[in-house]
C-alpha positions in Angstrom: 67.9 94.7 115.5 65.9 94.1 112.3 68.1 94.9 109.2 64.9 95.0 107.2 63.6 98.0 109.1 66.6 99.6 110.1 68.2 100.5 106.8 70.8 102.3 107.9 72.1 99.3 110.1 72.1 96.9 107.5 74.1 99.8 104.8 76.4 100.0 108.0 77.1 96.3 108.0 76.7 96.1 103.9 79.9 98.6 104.2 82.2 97.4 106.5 81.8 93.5 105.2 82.5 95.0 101.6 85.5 97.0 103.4 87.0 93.9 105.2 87.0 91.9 102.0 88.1 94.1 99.9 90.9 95.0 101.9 92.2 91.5 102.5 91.9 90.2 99.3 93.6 93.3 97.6 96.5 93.2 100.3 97.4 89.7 98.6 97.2 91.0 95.5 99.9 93.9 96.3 102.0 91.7 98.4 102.2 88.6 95.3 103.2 91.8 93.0 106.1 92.9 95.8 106.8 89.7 96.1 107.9 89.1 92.4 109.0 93.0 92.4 111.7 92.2 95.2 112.6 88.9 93.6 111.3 86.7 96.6 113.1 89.2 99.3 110.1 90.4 101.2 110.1 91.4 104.8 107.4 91.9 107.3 107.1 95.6 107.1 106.6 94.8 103.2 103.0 93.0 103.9 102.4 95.1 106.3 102.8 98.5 103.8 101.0 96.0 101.8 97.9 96.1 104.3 98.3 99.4 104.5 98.2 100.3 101.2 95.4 98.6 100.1 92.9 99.2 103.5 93.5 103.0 102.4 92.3 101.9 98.2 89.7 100.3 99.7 88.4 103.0 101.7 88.9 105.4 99.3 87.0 103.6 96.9 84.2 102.7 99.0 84.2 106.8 99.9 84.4 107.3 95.8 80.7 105.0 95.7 79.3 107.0 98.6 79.7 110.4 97.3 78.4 109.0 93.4 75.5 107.4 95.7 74.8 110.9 97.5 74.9 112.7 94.2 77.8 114.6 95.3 80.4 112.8 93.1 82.3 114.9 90.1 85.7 114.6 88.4 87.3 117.4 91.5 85.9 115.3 94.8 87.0 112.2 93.5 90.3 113.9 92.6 90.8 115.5 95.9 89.6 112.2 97.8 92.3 110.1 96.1 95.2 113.1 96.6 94.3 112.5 100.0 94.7 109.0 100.4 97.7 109.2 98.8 99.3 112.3 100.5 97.9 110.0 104.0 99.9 107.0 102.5 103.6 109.3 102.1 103.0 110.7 105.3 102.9 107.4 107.4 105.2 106.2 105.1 107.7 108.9 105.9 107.1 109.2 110.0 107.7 104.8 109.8 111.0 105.1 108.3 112.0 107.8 111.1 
């Protein structure tokens, strides 16, 4: 596959490297903050919430740059995007603790 005449393969791949890295070097970012929020008492299911959290802000900001790319982006999409990610977040939130 040539990336220079495909352009949709190489946005593809542009994507999902900007979603890995984002993701992972956020997830440290929230997990140092629980870290110093629980006073050094952090558990696994902490980093993994931690993951969590932050593969869902990462995807919801990439989804934020796709709609402004798309020309579809204004103040109530990008409103109802992030409600959802967050709504997403409580509910696997709640059905883990069950």
């Amino acid at each position: 596959m040539n990336i220079e005449s495909n352009m949709l393969v190489g946005l593809a791949i542009m994507w999902i490297a900007c979603f890995l890295a984002g993701s992972s070097f956020l997830a440290l970012w929230i997990y140092l903050f629980k870290n110093l929020y629980h006073r050094g008492e952090v558990y696994v299911y902490t980093i993994h919430s931690s993951l969590r959290q932050w593969v869902l802000m990462t995807a919801g900001f990439m989804g934020l740059v796709t709609f402004y790319s798309l020309g579809v982006l204004n103040l109530k999409t990008g409103a109802l995007l992030i409600v959802i990610i967050m709504l997403f977040e409580l509910m696997i939130q709640s059905v883990s603790e069950n």
